[in-house]
N, C-alpha and C positions, 0 to 999 in steps of 0.2 A: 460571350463565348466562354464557355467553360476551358479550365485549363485540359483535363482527359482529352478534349475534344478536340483540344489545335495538335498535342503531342501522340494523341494514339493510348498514354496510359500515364495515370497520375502519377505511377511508379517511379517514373523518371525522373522527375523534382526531388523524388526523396532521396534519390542518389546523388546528384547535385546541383546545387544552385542555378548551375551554369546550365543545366540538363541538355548537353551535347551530342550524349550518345544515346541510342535505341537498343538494348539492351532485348536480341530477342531469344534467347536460350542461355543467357547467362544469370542468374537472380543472386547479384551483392550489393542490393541496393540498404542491407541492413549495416552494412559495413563498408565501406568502398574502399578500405586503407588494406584492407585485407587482398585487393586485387593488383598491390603491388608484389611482383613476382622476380624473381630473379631469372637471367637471363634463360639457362638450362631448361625451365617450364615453359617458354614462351614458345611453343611449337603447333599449337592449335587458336582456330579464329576464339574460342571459349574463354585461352588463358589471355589471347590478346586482347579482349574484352575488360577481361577482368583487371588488366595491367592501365591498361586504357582511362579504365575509372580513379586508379590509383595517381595517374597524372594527372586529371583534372581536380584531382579530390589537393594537391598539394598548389594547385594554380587558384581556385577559387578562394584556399586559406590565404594564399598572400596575396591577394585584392581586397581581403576583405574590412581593412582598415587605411583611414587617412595617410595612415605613415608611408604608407606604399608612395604616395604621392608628396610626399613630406619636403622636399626642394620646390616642387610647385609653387610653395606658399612663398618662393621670393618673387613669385609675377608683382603685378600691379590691380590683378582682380581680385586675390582671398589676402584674407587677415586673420589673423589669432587674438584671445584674450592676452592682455598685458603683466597679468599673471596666472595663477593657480597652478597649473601642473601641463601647461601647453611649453615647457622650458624649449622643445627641442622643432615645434610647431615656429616659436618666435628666433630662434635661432637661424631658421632658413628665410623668416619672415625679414629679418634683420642684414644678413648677408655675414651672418658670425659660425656658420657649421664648421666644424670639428669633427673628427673621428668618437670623438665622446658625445656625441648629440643625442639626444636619447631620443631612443626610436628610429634611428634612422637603419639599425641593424634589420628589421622588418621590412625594408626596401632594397634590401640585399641578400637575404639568406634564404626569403621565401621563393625570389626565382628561380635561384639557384638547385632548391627542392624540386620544380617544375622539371626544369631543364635534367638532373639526373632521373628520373623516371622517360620522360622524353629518348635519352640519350638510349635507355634504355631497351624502348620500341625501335627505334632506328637500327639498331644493333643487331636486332634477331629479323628483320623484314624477309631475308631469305629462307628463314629457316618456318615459319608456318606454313601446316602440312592439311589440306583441304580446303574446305571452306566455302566461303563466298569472295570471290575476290575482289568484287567493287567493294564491297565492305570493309574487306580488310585493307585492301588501298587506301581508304578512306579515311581510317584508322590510323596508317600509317601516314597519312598526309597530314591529320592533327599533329601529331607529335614533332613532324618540322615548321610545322606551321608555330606552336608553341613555343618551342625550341626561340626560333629565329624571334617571336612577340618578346622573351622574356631578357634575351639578348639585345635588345633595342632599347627597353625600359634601363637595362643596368647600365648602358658606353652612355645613357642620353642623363643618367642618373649622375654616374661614378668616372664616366671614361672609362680610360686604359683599364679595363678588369680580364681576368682569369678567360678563356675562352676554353673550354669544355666541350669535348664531342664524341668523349667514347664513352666507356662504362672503364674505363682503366683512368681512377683517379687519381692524378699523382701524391705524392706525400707534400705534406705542409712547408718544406722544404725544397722539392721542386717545383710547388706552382708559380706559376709566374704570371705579370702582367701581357696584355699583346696591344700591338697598336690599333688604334681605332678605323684606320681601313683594313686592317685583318678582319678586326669583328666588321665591320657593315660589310666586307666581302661574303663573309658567311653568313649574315644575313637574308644576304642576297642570294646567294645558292639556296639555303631550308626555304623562303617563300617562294622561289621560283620551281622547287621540288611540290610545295603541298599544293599549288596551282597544278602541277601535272597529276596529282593523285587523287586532290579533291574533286567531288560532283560540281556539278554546274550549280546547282542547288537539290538538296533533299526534298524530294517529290514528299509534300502530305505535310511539310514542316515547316516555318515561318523563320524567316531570315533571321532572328532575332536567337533560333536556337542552337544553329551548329556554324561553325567558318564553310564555306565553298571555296570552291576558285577564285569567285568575285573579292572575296575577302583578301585572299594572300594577295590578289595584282593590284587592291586598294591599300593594303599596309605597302608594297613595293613602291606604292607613287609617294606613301610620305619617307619611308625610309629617302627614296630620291630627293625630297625637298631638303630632308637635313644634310646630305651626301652633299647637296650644292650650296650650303649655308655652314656655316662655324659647325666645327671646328677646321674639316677637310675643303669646303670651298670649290668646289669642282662642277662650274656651272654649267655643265654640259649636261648635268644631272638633270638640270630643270626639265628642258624635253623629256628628257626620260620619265620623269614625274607624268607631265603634262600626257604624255601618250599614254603611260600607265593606266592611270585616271581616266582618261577618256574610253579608251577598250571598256574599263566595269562602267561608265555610264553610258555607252551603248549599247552595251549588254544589262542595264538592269533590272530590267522588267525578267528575264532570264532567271538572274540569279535574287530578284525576289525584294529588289532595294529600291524605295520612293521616301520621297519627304512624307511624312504623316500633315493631314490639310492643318490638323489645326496642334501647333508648337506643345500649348500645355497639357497636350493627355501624355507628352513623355514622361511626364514626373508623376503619371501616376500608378498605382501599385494594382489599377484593378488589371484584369488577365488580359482583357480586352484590348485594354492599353500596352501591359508589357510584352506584348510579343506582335513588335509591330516590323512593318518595312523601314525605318529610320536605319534599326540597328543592324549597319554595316559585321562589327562585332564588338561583344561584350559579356557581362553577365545578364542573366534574369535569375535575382535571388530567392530564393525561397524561406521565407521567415516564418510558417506555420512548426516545420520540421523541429528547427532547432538554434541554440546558435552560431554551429560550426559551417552553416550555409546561408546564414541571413546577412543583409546587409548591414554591416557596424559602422560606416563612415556618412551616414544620414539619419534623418530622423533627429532622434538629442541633440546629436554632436552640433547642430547648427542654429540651437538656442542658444539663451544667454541664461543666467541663473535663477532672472525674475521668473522665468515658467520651467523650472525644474530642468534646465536644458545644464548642457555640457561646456557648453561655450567654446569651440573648437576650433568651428571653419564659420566665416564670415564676409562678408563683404566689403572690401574696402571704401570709406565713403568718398573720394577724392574720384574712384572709378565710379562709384551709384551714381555721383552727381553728373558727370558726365556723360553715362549713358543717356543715346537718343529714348525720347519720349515714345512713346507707342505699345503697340501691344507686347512688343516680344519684351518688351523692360518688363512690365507685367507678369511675361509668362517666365520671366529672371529672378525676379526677386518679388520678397515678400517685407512689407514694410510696416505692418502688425500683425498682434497675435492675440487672439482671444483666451483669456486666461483667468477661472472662475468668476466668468458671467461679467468679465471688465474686455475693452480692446486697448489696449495697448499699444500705442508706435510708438516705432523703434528711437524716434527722439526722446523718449520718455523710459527707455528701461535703464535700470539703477544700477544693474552689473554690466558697466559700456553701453555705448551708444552705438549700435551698427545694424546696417540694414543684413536681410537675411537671405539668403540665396534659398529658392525654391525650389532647385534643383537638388537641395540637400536637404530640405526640411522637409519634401513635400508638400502636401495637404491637409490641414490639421481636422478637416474629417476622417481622415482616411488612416492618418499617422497620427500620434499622441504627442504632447510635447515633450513625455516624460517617456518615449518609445525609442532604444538605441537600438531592437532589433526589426526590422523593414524587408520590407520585397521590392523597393526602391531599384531600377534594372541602374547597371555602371555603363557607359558609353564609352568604349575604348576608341570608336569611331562612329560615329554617324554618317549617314547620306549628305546630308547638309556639310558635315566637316569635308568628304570625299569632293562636291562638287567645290568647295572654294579652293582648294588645293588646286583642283585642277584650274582655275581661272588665275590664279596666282603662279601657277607654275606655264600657263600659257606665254602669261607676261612677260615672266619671267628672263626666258625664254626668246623673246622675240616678239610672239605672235600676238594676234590680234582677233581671232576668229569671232564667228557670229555665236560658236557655241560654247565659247568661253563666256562671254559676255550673256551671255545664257542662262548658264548654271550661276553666276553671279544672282541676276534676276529672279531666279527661282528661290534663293534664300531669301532677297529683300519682300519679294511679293510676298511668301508665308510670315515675314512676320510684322508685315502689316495687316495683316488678316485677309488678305486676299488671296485669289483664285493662281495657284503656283503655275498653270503654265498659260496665264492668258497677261497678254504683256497689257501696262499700265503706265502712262507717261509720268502720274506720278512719282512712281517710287524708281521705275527702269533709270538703269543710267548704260547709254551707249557710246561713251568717248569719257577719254582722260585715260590717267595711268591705272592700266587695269589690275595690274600685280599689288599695285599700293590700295587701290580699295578693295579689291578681295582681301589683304593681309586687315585690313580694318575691320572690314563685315565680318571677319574669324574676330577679333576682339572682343566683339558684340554678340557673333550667334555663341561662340562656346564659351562663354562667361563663366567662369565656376567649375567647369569641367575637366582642370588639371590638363588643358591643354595651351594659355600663354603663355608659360613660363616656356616652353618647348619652341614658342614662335618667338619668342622675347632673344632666346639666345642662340638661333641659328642668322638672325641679323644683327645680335650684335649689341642691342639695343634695351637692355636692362637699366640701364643708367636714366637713359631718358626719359623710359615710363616710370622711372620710380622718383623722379623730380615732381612729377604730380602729386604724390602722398599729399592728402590731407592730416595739417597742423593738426585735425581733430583727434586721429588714429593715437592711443594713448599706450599702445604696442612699443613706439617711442622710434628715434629717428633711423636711420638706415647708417648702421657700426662699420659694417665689413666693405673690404674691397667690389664695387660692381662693376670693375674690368670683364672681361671675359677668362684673366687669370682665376676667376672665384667661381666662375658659372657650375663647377662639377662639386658634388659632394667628396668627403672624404670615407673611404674605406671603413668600416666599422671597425674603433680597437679590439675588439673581441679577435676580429678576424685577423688584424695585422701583427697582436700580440701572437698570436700562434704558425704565422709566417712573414716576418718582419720584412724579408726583402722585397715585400708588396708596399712597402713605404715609399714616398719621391720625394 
């Protein structure tokens, strides 16, 4: 399938990676920074188009490298090089972050870009004058829908940060921190706002290209899992989660969301592949365009030196080893590399010794080893992620049901290679603590994907996984405190030199 063909117009891609909106009488797909507007302009669905592009165009820049996810790297699944110019990768790898950690300003300044454009749209909702109004709803239910995304990333990043929601920014002087059930309160309000405003799904478009409804009530069930886990604790959440979850997976054929049958066409870049039903939401990058829309945290960055690679993000081995055998390990990792006309594993390369996550390398037909610019899609959720939550937060919970234990099933069966909804006594499991194997099977299905360090410290539980480290990892032993006094980044100096009473 051609891309023109799932979107209606190649046009789309070349305005953004993300290619969320349908642009149908607005054409600034030659510039989309240009469709940020100030507020006085935004009175027509045209400039709210055009404003519209200018959010995403600042959301897709700050995903579009590792550092966004750069505290990840103190889970127990990714690793760094032990040196070269990863200081601020093995920093968080280490549990030694600082406010001077380099790179870590990129996981804080780029949401914050989001979020004032966002704030932006929000502000004028009353004031455009004609139009289409599903559309413009639609429009405006992105911008809390992103809003509340970017806000989630920064309290699960930083904590207590700045909570911003007007277009009147204070001075550096009065901004202040807020507590973190202020922000997950308001969390809670922009996704339960862009769930009223967004489509059920975009008729003619593939789930993979714009957020719906399904989207905001599926970030609502994880917002709930952390609500009920470290730092706030408030287990009442879990249900909350649980039902969440369950409404978009009863609804998903609706809103256009299914496992894909077979695991490893996610990591691939052809069209066919990236704009499938998995993606709950995320990017699909566009890397013919340029590199202000391509994906820069795959591809190189997940080589080692022997084949021209970056040596970035990797696989910890103490975790490789321990993953279960089967296909979804396969469809996980990559454990050689063909590099002029030799194969190479990974026991055998010369710059460290570490397996490679496939999820970041892709395919070395299809991606180069010496290619840091990719169409590699970013998973901020998947279907697969959506259903263990929900079996986990059933647990949770209390409950016990058939269809918790269900959506459990439905992960195991696709990544043994089998038929996802026809049960199998080999792999089904129907008893035992169900909270504790869903929170496993999440170990295993989203390896690599900047989503266990997020499960690691809503239970608490960083210490333990990082008692595994393999003596081999040459990154070197774990420095810093792994209480859950260490779990948040610090503030970037840039930012607290310029409003210090953001210090604690």
């Amino acid at each position: 399938m051609k891309t023109n063909k799932i979107i209606g117009s190649l046009r789309i891609l070349t305005v953004l990676f993300l290619a969320p909106i349908v642009f149908n009488s607005c054409t600034l797909d030659e510039n989309p920074t240009e469709g940020r507007l100030v507020p006085e302009a935004l009175n027509s669905q045209d400039a709210l188009e055009a404003a519209t592009a200018g959010m995403y165009h600042q959301f897709t820049l700050s995903m579009q490298w590792a550092h966004y996810w750069m505290r990840s790297f103190g889970g127990d699944d990714i690793t760094t090089h032990s040196g070269k110019n990863k200081q601020g990768f093995r920093d968080a790898d280490q549990m030694k972050m600082s406010s001077l950690t380099s790179g870590i300003a990129l996981a804080y300044n780029g949401p914050y870009k989001t979020i004032k454009e966002a704030n932006n749209i929000i502000s004028v909702r009353e004031n455009i004058m004609g139009g289409n109004q599903e559309k413009i709803d639609a429009m405006i239910g992105e911008a809390y829908f992103l809003r509340a995304f970017c806000y989630f990333h920064l309290t699960r990043t930083f904590g207590k940060v700045p909570l911003l929601t007007s277009t009147d920014i204070p001075g550096n002087t009065d901004i202040k921190r807020s507590e973190i059930l202020e922000i997950y309160k308001q969390i809670e309000r922009d996704f339960l706002m862009a769930e009223s405003l967004l489509p059920v799904k975009y008729l003619g478009t593939p789930a993979a290209i714009r957020p719906n409804s399904g989207s905001a009530r599926a970030f609502l069930a994880k917002l709930y899992m952390h609500w009920a886990g470290w730092p706030l604790k408030d287990n009442s959440k879990y249900a909350m989660a649980a039902s969440s979850a369950k409404t978009v997976i009863d609804n998903a054929t609706s809103h256009g969301f299914a496992l894909v049958p077979d695991m490893g066409t996610l990591w691939s870049v052809k069209d066919e592949n990236r704009f499938n039903s998995e993606m709950v939401f995320g990017l699909a990058h566009n890397q013919p365009l340029n590199n202000a829309y391509s994906n820069r945290h795959t591809g190189r960055v997940g080589y080692p030196g022997d084949v021209q690679g970056w040596a970035e993000v990797f696989a910890e081995i103490g975790f490789f080893n321990d993953f279960p055998e089967g296909p979804r390990k396969d469809n996980t990792f990559r454990t050689e590399v063909v590099f002029k006309n030799e194969t190479i594993q990974w026991e055998d390369f010369k710059d460290e010794k570490h397996p490679l996550f496939l999820k970041v390398t892709g395919y070395q037909d299809e991606i180069k080893t010496n290619n840091s610019i990719t169409s590699m899609n970013t998973y901020s959720m998947r279907y697969a992620d959506l259903l263990l939550y929900y079996a986990e937060a059933e647990g949770r919970s209390g409950g016990n049901s058939a269809d918790a234990w269900e959506a459990l099933n439905k992960v195991r069966r696709r990544a043994n290679n089998l038929p996802i909804d026809t049960p199998d006594v080999l792999v089904d499991v129907t008893n035992g603590d169900l909270a504790e194997l869903a929170y496993t099977e999440r170990k295993w299905e989203l390896a690599g994907e900047y989503k266990r360090w997020d499960d690691l410290t809503r239970l608490e539980r960083v210490a333990e996984a990082l008692a595994n480290r393999s003596p081999e990892e040459l990154v070197g032993p774990i420095i810093g405190d792994q209480s859950p006094s260490n779990y948040f980044a610090e503030i970037p100096e840039s930012e607290l030199s310029k409003a210090p009473q953001l210090r604690e």
